[in-house]
N, C-alpha and C positions, 0 to 999 in steps of 0.2 A: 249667534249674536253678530250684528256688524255694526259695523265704526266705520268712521274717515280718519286717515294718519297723513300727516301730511309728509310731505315728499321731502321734506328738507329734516324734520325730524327722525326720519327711516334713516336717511343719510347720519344724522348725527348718529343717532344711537349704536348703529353697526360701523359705524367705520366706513362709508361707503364714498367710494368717487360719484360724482354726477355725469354721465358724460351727456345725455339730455335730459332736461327736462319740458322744454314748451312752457306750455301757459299751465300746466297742471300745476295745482298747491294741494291740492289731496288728493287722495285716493281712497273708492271702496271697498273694504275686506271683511271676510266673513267667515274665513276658516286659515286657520296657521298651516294649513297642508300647504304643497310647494308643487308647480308641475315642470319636471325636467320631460320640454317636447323632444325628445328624439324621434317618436314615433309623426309627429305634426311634420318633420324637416324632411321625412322620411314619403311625405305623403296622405299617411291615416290622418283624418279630421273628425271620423263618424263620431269617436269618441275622446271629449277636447276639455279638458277641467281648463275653462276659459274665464271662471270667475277668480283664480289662485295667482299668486303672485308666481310669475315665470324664474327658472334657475334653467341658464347654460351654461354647463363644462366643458370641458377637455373631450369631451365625447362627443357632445353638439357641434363645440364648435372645430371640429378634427374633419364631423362629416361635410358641415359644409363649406369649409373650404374645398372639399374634396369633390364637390358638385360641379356640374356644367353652371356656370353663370347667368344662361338664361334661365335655367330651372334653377339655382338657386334664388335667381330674382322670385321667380313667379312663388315658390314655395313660400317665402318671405313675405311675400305680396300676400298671399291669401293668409297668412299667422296673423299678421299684424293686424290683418282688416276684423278680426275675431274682437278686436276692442279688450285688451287683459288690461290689467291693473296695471304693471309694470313687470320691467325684465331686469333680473339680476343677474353680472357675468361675474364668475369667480376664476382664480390665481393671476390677474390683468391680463387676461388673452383679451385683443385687440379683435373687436366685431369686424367683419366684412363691411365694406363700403355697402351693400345691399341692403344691410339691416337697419345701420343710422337712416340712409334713406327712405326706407319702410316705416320706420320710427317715429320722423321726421313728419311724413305724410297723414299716419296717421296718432300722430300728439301723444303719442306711449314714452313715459320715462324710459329710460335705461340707466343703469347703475353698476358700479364695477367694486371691487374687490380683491386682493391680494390672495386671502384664503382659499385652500384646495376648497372645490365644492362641495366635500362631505360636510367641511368644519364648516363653512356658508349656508347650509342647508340644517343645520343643526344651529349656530348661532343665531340665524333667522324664526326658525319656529318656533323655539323658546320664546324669544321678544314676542312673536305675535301671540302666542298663547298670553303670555300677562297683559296686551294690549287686548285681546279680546274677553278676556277673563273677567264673569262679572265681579262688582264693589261694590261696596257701602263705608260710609264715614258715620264713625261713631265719635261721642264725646269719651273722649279716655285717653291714657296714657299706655305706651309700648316702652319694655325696656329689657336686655340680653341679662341674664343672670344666670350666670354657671353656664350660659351655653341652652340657657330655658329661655324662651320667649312668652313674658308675661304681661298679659293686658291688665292693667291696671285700672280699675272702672271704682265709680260712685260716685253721689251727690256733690254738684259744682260746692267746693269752698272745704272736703271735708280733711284735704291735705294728700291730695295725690302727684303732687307736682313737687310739696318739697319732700315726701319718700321719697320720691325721683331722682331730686337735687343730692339726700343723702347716700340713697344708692350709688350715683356716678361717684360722687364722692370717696366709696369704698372701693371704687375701680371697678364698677360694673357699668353697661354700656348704654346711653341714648339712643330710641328711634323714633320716639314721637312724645309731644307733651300736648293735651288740652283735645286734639283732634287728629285719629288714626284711621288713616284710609284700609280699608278693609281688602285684599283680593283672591277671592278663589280660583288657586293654581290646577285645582284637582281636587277628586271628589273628597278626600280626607285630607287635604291642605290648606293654608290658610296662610298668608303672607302679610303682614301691617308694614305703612310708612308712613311717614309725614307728608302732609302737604310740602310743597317746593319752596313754597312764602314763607313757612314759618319755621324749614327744615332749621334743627338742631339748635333750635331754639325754645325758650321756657318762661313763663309768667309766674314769679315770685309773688305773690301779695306783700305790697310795703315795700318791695326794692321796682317793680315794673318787669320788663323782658331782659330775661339775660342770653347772650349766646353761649351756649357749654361747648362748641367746639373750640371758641378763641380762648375761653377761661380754663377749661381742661383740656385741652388739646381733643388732635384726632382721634387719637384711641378712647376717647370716651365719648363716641358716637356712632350711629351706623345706621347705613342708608334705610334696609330693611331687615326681618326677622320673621322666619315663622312662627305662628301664634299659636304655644302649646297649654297652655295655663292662665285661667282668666281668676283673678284677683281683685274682691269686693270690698271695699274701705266702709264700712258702715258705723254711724257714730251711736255711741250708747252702748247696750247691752244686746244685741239682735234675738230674737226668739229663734225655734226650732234648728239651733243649730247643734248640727251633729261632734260630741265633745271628744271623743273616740277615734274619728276618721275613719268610722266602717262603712259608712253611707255614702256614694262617690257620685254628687250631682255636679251638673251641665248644662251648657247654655247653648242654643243653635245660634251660628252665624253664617248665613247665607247657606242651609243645609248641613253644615258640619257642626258636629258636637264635637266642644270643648270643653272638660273640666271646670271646676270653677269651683273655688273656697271662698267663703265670709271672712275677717279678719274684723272682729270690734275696735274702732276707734275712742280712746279715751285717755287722758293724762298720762301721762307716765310710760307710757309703750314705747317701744321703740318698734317702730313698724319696719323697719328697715332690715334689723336682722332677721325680725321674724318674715319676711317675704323671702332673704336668702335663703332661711331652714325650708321655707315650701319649696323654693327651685329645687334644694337638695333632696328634699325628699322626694317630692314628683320623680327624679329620675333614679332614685332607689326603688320607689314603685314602678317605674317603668321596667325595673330589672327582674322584677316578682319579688325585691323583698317590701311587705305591706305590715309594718311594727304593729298594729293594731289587730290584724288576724294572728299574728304569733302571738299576744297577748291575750286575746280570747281561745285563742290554742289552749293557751297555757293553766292558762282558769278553768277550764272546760275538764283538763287532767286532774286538775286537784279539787273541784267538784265530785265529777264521776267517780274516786272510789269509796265516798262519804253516803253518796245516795244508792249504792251498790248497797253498801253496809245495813243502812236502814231497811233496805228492803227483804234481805236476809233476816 
C-alpha cells in the first residue's frame, strides 16, 4: 500500500529535529522497512532499497567520516542523486558538510534524533506500519473493559452511546463514540480509534455532545484499543440466538474475525453490567474455561448412565 506523510507530521510524531527540509511537504512511502546504506557509502549501488526511508548510525556515519573527502563527496553525490524519500540520523551525530550539501542539491529531507538507531529504527517502523496499514470507519462505539476491547455496534438511536456514558461511569475507559476508525496492524490484529474531531467526545440525545475527558477526567479515556469483542445492541426479542453460548459466531473486519454476541435491548436491562460479564467472561474463555461446555459436560454424565440402563 502507499501513502504520502507529510514531512512535518513524520517530525511530530517521532520526536524528530528537522535539519532540512526544502520545499518537500510530503513524501511517498510504501513499505515500513528502513535501509541503513552502509553498503551504498561503501560503494555497492547494484542493489539499493532506494524507495525506503533512509537510517544512518554510528556505523555510517563512523565510516564516513573516516573517508577521503573527495570520495566522500562523490559517494554522497551519487546516494543522493538515487531520489529516497528522506534520511533519518540517530543519537544527534552531526552529518558531514558533504551530505547537507548533497541534500541540499538534491531536495531530500533530513531529520535527526537523539535515539541510538536501534530504538530509531524500531520506533520508526511501527509508525509506518499503522500509517500504511489498511482502515475502515465504521458507525459504532469502542470502549476498554476489563482490559477487553469491545466494539460496540447497532441501529443509530438504539442506546449505544449512553451504555457507553454508563460504562465510563463504572470506571471503564473511552476510545470512540458514534464513529471507529478501524486499523489492521497484522493479520490477526485489529486496533480502533476516534477520529481526531470528535476524539473523547460523546452525543447524548436530549443533553447534545459531552466531553468525558473534561467531565471524567483522563483516566476515563484512551486514545486506541485493540478490538477483541464485538458487541450487538439489538432492540426487541432477536431470533436465532444461541441461549447457551455454545455456538461462537463472528464478524470479518478487513479480514479478521472477531467474535461477536447479540445482547436484546428492552426496559429494564441494564446493559452495562451485562457487557462487563461479557468482557469477563470472553477472557475466562480465552483461558479455556467455556461455562457452557462444562455444563453440557455435566448433563451428558447424568444422561449417559440412565440410557446405559435402558439399554440393558
Amino acid at each position: 500500500m502507499k501513502t504520502k506523510l507529510k514531512i512535518d507530521d513524520l517530525a511530530k510524531d517521532l520526536e524528530l529535529s528537522i535539519l532540512y527540509k526544502g520545499d518537500v511537504e510530503e513524501i511517498d512511502i510504501n513499505t515500513s522497512d528502513l535501509n541503513r546504506p552502509g553498503l551504498q557509502m561503501a560503494g555497492f549501488f547494484e542493489y539499493f532499497a532506494v524507495n525506503r526511508i533512509q537510517l544512518f548510525g554510528m556505523v555510517e556515519m563512523t565510516y564516513l567520516q573516516n573517508l577521503d573527502p573527495d570520495l566522500r563527496k562523490e559517494r554522497l553525490e551519487k546516494y543522493f542523486a538515487s531520489n529516497m524519500p528522506c534520511v533519518l540520523i540517530g543519537r544527534n551525530l552531526t552529518p558531514p558538510d558533504e551530505m547537507m550539501e548533497a541534500a541540499k542539491k538534491y531536495n531530500t529531507p533530513i531529520l535527526m534524533s537523539g535515539l541510538t538507531t536501534t530504538k530509531l529504527s524500531h520506533k520508526t517502523t511501527v509508525y509506518l506500519d499503522k500509517v500504511l496499514a489498511p482502515s475502515i470507519s465504521r458507525h459504532a462505539g469502542l470502549m476498554d473493559i476489563y482490559g477487553v476491547g469491545i466494539l460496540l455496534m447497532g441501529d443509530s438511536g438504539v442506546g449505544k452511546s449512553e451504555t457507553a456514558l454508563e460504562l465510563v461511569k463504572r470506571g471503564h475507559r473511552l476510545v470512540a463514540d458514534d464513529v471507529v476508525e478501524i486499523i489492521k496492524l497484522s493479520d490477526n490484529q485489529l486496533i480502533g480509534q476516534s477520529p481526531e474531531i470528535i476524539r473523547h467526545m460523546m452525543e447524548i440525545r436530549g443533553l447534545g455532545i459531552i466531553d468525558v475527558r473534561t467531565l471524567y477526567g483522563i483516566g476515563a479515556v484512551l486514545l486506541e484499543k485493540s478490538i477483541e469483542l464485538a458487541v450487538n445492541l439489538e432492540l426487541g426479542n432477536p431470533a436465532n440466538i444461541d441461549r447457551l453460548g455454545l455456538t461462537d459466531e463472528f464478524i470479518v473486519l478487513l479480514g479478521v474475525k472477531i467474535p461477536i454476541i447479540t445482547i436484546p435491548v428492552r426496559p429494564g436491562r441494564n446493559l452495562a453490567i451485562i457487557i462487563e460479564v461479557a468482557a469477563m467472561n470472553f477472557r475466562l474463555r480465552s483461558m479455556g474455561h467455556i461455562t457452557a461446555e462444562q455444563l453440557d459436560s455435566r448433563l451428558v454424565d447424568i444422561i449417559s448412565p440412565g440410557i446405559a440402563d435402558k439399554q440393558e
